[in-house]
MIFI-665906 format. One line per field, with one value per residue: residue number from 1; residue in one letter; chain; x, y, z of N, C-alpha, C in turn. Coordinates in pm, 1 decimal. Atoms other than C-alpha are relative to their C-alpha. Example, Ala and Ser with C-alpha at 12.3 -4.5 7.8 and 13.67 -1.06 7.14 Angstrom:
! MIFI-665906
seq = c(1/2)
type = c(A/S)
mol = c(A/A)
n.east = c(89.0/-82.0)
n.north = c(-119.0/-119.0)
n.up = c(0.0/-6.0)
ca.east = c(1230.0/1367.0)
ca.north = c(-450.0/-106.0)
ca.up = c(780.0/714.0)
c.east = c(90.0/-77.0)
c.north = c(120.0/109.0)
c.up = c(0.0/73.0)
This chain:
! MIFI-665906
seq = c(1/2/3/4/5/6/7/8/9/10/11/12/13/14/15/16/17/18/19/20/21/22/23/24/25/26/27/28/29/30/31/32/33/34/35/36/37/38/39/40/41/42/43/44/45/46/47/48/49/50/51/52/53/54/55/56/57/58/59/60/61/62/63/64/65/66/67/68/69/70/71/72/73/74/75/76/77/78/79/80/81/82/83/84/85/86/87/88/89/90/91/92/93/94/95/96/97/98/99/100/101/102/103/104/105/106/107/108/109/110/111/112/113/114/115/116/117/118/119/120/121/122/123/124/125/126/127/128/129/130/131/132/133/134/135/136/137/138/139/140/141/142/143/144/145/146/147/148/149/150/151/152/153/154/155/156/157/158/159/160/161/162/163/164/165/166/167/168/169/170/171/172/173/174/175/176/177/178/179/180/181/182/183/184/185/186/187/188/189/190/191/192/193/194/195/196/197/198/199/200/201/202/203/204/205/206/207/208/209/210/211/212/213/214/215/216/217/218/219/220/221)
type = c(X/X/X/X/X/X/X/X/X/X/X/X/X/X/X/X/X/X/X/X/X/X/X/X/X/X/X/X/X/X/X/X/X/X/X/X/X/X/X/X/X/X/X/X/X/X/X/X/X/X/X/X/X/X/X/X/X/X/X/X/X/X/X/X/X/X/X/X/X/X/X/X/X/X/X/X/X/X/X/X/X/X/X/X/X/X/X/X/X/X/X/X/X/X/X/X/X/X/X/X/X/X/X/X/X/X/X/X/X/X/X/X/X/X/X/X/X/X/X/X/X/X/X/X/X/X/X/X/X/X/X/X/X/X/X/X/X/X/X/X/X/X/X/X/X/X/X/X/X/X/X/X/X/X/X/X/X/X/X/X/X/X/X/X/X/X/X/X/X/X/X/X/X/X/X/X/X/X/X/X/X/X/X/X/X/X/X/X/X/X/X/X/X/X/X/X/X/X/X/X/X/X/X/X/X/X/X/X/X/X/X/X/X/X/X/X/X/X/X/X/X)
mol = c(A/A/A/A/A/A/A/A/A/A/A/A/A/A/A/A/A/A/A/A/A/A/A/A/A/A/A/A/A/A/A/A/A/A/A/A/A/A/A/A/A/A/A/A/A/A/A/A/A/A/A/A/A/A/A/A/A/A/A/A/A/A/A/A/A/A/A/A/A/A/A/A/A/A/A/A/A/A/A/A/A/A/A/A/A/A/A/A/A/A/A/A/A/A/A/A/A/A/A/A/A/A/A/A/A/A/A/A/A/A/A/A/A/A/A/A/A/A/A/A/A/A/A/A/A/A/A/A/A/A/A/A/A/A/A/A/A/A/A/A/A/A/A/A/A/A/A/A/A/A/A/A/A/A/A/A/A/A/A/A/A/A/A/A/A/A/A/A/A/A/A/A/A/A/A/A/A/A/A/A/A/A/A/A/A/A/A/A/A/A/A/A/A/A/A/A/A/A/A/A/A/A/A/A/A/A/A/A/A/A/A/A/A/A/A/A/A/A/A/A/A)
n.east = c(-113.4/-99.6/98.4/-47.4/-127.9/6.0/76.9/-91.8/-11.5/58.9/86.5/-63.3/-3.2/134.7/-6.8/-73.4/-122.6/41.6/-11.7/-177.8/-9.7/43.5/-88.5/-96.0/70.8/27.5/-116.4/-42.3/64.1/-34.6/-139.6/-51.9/11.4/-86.1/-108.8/-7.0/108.8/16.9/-83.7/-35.8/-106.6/-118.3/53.3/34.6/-186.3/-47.5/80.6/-4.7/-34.0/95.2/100.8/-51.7/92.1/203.4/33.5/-79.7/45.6/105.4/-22.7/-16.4/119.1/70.3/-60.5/83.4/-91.9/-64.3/-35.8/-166.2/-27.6/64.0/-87.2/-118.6/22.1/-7.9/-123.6/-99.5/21.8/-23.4/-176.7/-48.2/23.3/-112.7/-137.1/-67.1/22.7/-119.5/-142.6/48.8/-49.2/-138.1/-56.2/56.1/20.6/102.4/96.0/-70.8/-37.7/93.2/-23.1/153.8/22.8/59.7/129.6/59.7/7.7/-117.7/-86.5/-87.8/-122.9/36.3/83.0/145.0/54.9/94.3/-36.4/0.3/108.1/27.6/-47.7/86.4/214.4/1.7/26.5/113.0/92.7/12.5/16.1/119.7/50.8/-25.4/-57.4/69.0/-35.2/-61.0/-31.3/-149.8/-68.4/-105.7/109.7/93.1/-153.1/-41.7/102.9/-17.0/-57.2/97.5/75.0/-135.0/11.5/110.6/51.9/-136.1/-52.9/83.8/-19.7/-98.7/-15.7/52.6/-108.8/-110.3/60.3/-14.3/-104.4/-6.5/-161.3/10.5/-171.4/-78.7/17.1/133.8/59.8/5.1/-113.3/62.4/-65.3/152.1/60.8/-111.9/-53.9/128.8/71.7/-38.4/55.9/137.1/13.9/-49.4/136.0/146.4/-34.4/-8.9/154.7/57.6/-28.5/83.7/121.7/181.1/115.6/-0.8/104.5/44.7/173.0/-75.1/-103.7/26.6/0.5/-124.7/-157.7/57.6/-5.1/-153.3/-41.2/14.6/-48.5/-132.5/0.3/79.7/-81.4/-75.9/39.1/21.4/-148.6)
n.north = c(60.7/37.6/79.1/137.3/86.6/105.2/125.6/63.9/-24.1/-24.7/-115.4/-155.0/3.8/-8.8/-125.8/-70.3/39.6/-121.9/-102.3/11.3/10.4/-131.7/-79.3/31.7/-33.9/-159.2/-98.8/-10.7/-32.4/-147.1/-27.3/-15.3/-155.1/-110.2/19.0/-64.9/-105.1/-129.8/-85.6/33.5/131.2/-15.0/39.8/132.3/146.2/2.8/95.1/178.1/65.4/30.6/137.0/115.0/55.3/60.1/163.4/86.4/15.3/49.9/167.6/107.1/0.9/98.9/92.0/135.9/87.5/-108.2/104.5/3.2/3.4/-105.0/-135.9/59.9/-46.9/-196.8/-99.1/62.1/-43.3/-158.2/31.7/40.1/-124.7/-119.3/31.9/-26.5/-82.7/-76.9/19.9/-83.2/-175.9/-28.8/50.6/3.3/134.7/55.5/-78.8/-96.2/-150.2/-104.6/3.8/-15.1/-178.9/-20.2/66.1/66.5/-81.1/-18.7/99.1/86.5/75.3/-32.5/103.6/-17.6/90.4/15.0/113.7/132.8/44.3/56.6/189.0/51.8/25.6/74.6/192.7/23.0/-80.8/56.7/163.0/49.6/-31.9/123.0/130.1/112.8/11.7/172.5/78.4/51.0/-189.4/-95.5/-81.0/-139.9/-107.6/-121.6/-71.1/-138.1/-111.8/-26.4/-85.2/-82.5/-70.6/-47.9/-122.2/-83.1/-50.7/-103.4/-108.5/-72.1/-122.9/-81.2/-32.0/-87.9/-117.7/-108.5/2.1/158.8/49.2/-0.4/70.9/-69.4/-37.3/-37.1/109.7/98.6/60.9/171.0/38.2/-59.3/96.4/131.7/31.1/-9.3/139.5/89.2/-19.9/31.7/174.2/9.2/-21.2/87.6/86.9/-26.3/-23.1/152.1/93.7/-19.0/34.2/-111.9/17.8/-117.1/-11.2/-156.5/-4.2/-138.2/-10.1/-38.4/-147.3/-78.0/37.9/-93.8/-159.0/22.7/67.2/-93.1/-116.3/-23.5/41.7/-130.5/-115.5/68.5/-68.7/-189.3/0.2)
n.up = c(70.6/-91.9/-23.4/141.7/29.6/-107.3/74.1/71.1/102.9/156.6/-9.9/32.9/165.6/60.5/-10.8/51.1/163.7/76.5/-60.3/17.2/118.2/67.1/-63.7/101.6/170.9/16.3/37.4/134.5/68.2/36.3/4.2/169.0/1.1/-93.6/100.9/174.6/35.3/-78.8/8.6/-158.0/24.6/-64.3/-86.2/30.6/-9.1/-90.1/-40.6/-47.5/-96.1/-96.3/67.2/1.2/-131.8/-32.7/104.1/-52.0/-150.8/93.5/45.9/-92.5/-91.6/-21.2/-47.4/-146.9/-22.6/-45.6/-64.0/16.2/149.3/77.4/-53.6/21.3/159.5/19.1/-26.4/136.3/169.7/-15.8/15.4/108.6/131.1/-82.8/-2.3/110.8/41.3/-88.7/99.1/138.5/47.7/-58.4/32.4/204.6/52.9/-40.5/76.6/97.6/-52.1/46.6/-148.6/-62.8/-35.3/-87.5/26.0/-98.3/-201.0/-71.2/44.2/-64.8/104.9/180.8/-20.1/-109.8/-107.8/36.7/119.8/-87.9/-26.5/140.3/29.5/-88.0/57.3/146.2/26.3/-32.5/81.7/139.6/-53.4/8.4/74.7/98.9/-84.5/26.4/168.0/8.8/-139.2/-76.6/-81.6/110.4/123.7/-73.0/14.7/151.0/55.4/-48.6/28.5/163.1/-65.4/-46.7/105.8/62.3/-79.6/-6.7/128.8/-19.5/-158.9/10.9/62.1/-108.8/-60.2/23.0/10.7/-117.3/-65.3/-103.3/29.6/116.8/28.4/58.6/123.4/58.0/13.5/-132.2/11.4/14.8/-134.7/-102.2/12.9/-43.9/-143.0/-50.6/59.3/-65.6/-161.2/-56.4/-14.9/-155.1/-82.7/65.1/-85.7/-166.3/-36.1/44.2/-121.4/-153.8/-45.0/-29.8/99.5/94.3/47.5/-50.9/149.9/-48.9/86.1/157.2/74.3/22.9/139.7/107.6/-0.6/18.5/107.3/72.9/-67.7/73.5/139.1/49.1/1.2/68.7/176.7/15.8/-31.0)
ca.east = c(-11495.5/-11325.7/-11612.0/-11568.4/-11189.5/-11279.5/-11566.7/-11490.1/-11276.2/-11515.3/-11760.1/-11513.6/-11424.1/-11768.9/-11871.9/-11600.0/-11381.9/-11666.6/-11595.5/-11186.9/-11227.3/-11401.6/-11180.3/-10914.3/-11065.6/-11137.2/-10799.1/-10671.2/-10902.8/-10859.0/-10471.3/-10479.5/-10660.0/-10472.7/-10141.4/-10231.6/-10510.9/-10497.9/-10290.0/-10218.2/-9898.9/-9663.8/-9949.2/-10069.8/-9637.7/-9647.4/-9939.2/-9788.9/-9594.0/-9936.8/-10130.5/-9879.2/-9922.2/-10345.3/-10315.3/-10074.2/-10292.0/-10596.9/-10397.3/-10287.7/-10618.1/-10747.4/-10481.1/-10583.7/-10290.4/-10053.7/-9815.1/-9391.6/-9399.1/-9591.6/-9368.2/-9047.2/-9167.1/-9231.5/-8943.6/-8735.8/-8920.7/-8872.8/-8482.8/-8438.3/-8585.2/-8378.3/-8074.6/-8060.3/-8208.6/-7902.0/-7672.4/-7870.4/-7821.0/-7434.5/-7320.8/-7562.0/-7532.1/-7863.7/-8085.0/-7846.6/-7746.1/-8006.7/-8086.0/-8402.8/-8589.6/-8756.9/-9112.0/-9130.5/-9060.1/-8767.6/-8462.8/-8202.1/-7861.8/-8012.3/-8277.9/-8677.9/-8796.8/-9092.8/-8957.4/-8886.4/-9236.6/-9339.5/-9128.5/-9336.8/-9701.6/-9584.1/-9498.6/-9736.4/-10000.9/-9896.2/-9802.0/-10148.5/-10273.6/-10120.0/-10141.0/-10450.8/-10300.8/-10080.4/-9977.6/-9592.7/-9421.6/-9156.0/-9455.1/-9641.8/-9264.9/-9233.6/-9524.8/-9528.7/-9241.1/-9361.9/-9639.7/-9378.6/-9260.5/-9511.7/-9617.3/-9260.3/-9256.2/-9555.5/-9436.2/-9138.6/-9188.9/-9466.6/-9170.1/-8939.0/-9176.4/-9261.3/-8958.0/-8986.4/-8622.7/-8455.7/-8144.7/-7859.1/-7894.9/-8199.7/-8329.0/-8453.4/-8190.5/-8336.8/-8077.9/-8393.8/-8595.5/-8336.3/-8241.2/-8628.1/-8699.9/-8458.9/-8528.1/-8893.6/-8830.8/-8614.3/-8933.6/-9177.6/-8996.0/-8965.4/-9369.0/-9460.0/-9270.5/-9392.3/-9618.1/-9879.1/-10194.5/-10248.7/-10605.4/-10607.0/-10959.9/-10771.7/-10490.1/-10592.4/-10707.4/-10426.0/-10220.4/-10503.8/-10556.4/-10190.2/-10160.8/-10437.9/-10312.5/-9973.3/-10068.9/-10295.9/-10048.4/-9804.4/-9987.6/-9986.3/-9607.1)
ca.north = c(1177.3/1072.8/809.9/677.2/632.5/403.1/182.2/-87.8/-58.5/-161.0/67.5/338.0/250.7/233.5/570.1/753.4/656.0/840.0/1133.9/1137.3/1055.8/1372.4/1542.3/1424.2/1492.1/1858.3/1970.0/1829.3/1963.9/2329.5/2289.3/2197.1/2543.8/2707.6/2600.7/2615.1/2853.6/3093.6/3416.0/3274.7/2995.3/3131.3/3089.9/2748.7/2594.2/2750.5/2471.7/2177.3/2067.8/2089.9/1894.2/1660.0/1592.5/1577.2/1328.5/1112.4/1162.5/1082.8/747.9/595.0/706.7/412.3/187.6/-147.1/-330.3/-66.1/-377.9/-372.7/-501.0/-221.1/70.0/-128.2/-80.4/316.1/400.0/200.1/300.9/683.1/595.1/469.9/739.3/1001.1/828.6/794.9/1101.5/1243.2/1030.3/1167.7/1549.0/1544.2/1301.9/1268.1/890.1/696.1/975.3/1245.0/1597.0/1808.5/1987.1/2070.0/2424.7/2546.7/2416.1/2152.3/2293.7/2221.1/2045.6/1802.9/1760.5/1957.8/1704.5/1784.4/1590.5/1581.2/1376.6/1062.1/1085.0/1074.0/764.8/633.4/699.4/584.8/259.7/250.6/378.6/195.3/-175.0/-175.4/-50.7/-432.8/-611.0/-810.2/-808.6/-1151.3/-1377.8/-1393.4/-1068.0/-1051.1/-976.2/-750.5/-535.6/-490.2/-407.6/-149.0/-2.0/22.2/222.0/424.1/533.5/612.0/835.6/971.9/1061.0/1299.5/1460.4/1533.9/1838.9/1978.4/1946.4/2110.6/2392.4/2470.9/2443.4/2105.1/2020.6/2096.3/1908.5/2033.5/1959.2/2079.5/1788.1/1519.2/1280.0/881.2/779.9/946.2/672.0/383.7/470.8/535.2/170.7/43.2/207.6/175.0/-214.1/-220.8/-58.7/-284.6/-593.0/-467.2/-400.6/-747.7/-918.2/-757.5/-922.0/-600.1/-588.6/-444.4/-369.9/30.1/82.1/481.1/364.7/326.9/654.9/812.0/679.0/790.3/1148.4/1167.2/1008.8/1270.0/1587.7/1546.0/1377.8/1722.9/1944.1/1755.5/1882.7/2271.8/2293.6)
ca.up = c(8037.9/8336.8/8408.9/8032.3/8068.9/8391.4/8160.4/7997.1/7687.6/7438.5/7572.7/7567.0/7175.8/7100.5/7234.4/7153.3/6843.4/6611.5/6813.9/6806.5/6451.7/6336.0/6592.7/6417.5/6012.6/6149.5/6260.1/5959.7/5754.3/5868.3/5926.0/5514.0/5496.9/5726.8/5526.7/5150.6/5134.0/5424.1/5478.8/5824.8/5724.6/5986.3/6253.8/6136.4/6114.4/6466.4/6543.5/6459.8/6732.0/6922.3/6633.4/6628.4/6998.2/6968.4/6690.8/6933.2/7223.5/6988.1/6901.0/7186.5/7417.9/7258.2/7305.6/7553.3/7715.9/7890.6/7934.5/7986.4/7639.3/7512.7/7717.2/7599.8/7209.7/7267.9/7415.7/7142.8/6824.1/6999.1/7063.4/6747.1/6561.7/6771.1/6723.7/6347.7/6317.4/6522.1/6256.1/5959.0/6081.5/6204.6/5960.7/5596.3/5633.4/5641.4/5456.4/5286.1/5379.6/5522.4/5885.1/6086.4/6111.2/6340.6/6260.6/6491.3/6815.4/7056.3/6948.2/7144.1/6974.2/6630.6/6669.9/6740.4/7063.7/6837.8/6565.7/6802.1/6904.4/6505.5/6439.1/6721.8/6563.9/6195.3/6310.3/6523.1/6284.3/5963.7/6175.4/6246.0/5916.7/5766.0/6058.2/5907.4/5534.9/5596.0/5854.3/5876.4/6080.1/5788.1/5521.6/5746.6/5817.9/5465.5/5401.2/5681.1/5611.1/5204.4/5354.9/5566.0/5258.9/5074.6/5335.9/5353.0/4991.1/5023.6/5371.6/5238.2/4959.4/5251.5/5473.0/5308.9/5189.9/5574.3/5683.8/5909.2/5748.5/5474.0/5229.8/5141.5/4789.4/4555.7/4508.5/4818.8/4761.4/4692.0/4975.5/5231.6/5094.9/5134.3/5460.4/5568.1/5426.1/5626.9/5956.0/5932.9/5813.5/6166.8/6389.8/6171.0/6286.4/6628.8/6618.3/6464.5/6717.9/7011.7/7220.0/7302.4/7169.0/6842.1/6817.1/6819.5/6576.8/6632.4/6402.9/6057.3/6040.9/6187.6/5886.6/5643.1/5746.3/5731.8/5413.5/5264.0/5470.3/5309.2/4961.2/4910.7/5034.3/4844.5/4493.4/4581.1/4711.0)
c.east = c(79.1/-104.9/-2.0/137.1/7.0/-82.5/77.7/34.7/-104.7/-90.8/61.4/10.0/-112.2/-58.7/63.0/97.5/-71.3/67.5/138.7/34.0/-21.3/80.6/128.9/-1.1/-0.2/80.9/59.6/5.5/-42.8/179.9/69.2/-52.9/95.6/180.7/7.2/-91.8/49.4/160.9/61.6/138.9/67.3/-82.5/-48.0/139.7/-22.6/-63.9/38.4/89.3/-176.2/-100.6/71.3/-7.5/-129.5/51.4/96.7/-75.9/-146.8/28.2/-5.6/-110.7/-82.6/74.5/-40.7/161.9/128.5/113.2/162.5/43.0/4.0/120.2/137.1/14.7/11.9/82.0/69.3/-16.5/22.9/144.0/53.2/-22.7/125.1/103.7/10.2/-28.8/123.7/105.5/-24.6/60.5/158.0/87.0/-29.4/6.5/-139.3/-121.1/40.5/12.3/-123.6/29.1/-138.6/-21.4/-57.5/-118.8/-74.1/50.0/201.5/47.2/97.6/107.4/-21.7/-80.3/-134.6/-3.5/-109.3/22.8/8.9/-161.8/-110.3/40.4/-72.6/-128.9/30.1/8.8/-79.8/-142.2/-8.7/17.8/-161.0/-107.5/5.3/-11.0/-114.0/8.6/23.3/81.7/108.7/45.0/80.4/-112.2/-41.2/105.4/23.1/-79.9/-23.9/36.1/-36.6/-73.1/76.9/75.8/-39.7/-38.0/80.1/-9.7/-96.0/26.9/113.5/64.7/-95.4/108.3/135.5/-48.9/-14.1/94.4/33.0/164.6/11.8/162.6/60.2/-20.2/-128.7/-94.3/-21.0/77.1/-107.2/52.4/-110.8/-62.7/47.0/-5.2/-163.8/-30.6/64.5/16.3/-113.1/24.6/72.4/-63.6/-104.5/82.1/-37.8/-148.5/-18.8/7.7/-27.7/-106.4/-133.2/-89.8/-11.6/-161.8/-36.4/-88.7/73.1/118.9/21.1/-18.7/53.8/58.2/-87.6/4.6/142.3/44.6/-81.4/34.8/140.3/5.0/-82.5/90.0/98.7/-33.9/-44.6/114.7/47.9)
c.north = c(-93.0/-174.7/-100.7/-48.4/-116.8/-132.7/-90.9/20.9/28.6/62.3/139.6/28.8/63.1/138.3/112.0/14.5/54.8/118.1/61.1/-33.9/153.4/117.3/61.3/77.1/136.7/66.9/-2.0/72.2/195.4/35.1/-19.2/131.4/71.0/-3.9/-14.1/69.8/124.6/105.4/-21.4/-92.8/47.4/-64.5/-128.7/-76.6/26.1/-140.1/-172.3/-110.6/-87.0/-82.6/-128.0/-93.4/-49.1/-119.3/-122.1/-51.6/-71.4/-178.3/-109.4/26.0/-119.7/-187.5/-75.5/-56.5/55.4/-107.7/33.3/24.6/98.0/105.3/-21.3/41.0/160.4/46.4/-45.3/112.4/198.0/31.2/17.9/112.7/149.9/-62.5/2.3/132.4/91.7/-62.3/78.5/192.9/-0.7/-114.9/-6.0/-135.0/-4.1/49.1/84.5/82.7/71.6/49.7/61.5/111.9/-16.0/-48.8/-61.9/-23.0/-32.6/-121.8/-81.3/-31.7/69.4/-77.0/-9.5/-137.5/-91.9/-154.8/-169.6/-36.1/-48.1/-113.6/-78.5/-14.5/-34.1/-128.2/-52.5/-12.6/-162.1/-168.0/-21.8/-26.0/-163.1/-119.1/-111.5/-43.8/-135.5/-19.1/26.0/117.4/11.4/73.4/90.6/112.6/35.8/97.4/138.6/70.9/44.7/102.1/100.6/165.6/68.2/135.8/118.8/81.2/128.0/113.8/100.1/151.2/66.2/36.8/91.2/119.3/58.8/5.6/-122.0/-14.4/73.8/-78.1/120.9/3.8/49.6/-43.1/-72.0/-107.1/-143.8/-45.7/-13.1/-129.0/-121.7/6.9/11.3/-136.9/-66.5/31.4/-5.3/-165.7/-82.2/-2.9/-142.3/-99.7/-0.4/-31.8/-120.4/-93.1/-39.1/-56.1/49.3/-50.5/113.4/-38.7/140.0/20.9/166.0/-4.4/9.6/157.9/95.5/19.7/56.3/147.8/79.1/42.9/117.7/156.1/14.6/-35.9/174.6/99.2/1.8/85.0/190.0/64.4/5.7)
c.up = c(92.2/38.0/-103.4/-41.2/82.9/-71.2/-52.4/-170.9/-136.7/0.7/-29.5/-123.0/-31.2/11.4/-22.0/-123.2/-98.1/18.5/-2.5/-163.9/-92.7/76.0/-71.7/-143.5/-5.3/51.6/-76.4/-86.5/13.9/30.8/-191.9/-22.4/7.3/-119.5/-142.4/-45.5/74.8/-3.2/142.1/-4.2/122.5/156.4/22.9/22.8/165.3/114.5/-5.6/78.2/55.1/-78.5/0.1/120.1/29.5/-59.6/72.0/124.4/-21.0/1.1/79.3/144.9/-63.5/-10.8/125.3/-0.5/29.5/60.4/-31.1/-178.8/-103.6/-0.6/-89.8/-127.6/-35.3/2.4/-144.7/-115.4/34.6/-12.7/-137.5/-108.3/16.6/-24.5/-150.1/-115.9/44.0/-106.7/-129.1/-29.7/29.9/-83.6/-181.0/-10.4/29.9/-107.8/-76.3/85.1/63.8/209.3/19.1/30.3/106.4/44.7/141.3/154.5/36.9/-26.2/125.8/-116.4/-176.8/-54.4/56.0/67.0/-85.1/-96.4/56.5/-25.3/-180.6/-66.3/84.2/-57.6/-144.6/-6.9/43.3/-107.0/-116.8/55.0/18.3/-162.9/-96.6/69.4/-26.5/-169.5/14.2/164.4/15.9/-20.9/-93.3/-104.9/54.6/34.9/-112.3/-24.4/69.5/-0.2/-159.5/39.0/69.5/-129.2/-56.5/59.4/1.2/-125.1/-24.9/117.4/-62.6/-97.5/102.7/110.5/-25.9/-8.7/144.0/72.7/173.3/-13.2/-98.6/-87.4/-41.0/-130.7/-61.7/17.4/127.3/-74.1/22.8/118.1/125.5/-32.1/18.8/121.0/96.7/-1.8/144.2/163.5/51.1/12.9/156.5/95.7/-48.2/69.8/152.9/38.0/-0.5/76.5/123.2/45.0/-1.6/-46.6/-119.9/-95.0/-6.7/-135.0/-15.4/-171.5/-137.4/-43.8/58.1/-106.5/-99.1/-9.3/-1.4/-104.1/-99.1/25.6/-86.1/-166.8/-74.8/-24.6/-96.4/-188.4/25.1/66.8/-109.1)
């Protein structure tokens, strides 16, 4: 392994991106088990810090171009997520009322660490997923955050069920979706603009397995 992180990139892709794919598909694919079939749920929520980490480590191991630009974007879109995730819980502007369980590991401020790093792989994830839809960085930001969404709107009855978050009121409050639009459409900019390179072959099907991991769970919640 150590020998194929030294090759060159597109040898590394090429050899390995099957391989990180099905990696990928098959913790998914027994963490949807594990959480709407099995008698195990408490042992499976305790996992997904650490899936949330593979599938990050999955993403950006095939990232090319480890450049200022790049670092400059991570930290941000991690900042940014942590910060209005810090206005969201101690205030209810942005997204509505709600506050964070235990789920996803260790907090800062009433605030998983984790969560940063998830605003990080969605924009990541889904900027790539449009970045050959259309030419001009405002279309490709909507569109990402749109997608964003989308994704959001499925996470969020799995989320509440395992206790990731939960609102104050009954209901997930539309607001969540407003203020999601307009903090992904914030990152998406940010991405579009950035110099890096945004060729990660990794990224699409981050955002898919994602997209069916939570759209599944989504119909048995």
């Amino acid at each position: 392994m150590i020998s194929a992180l030294s090759a060159p990139a597109s040898s590394f892709r090429a050899r390995y991106l099957p391989w990180a794919v099905g990696v990928l598909f098959l913790f998914y694919c027994v963490g949807f088990w594990g959480m709407g079939f099995s008698a195990y749920e408490d042992w499976f929520k305790a996992l997904v810090p650490f899936n949330l980490l593979l599938t990050n480590t999955l993403l950006f191991l095939f990232h090319r171009g480890w450049t200022r630009s790049f670092w400059l974007f991570a930290f941000t879109a991690w900042w940014v997520g942590m910060a209005f995730e810090w206005v969201g819980v101690h205030t209810g502007l942005m997204f509505g009322e709600y506050v964070y369980g235990p789920t996803l590991g260790l907090k800062l401020w009433e605030v998983p660490v984790l969560i940063g790093v998830n605003w990080l792989m969605l924009v990541y994830a889904s900027g790539h997923v449009v970045q050959k839809v259309a030419s001009h960085w405002l279309v490709k930001s909507v569109l990402g955050a749109a997608h964003m969404v989308l994704l959001d709107y499925f996470i969020e009855p799995v989320a509440v069920r395992f206790d990731f978050w939960s609102w104050h009121a009954e209901a997930i409050p539309f607001s969540n979706f407003i203020g999601w639009f307009l903090v992904a459409l914030l990152l998406q900019v940010y991405f579009h603009r950035s110099s890096f390179l945004k060729d990660n072959p990794m990224a699409p099907w981050v955002f898919l397995v994602q997209l069916l991991f939570f759209a599944g769970l989504s119909f048995m919640v």
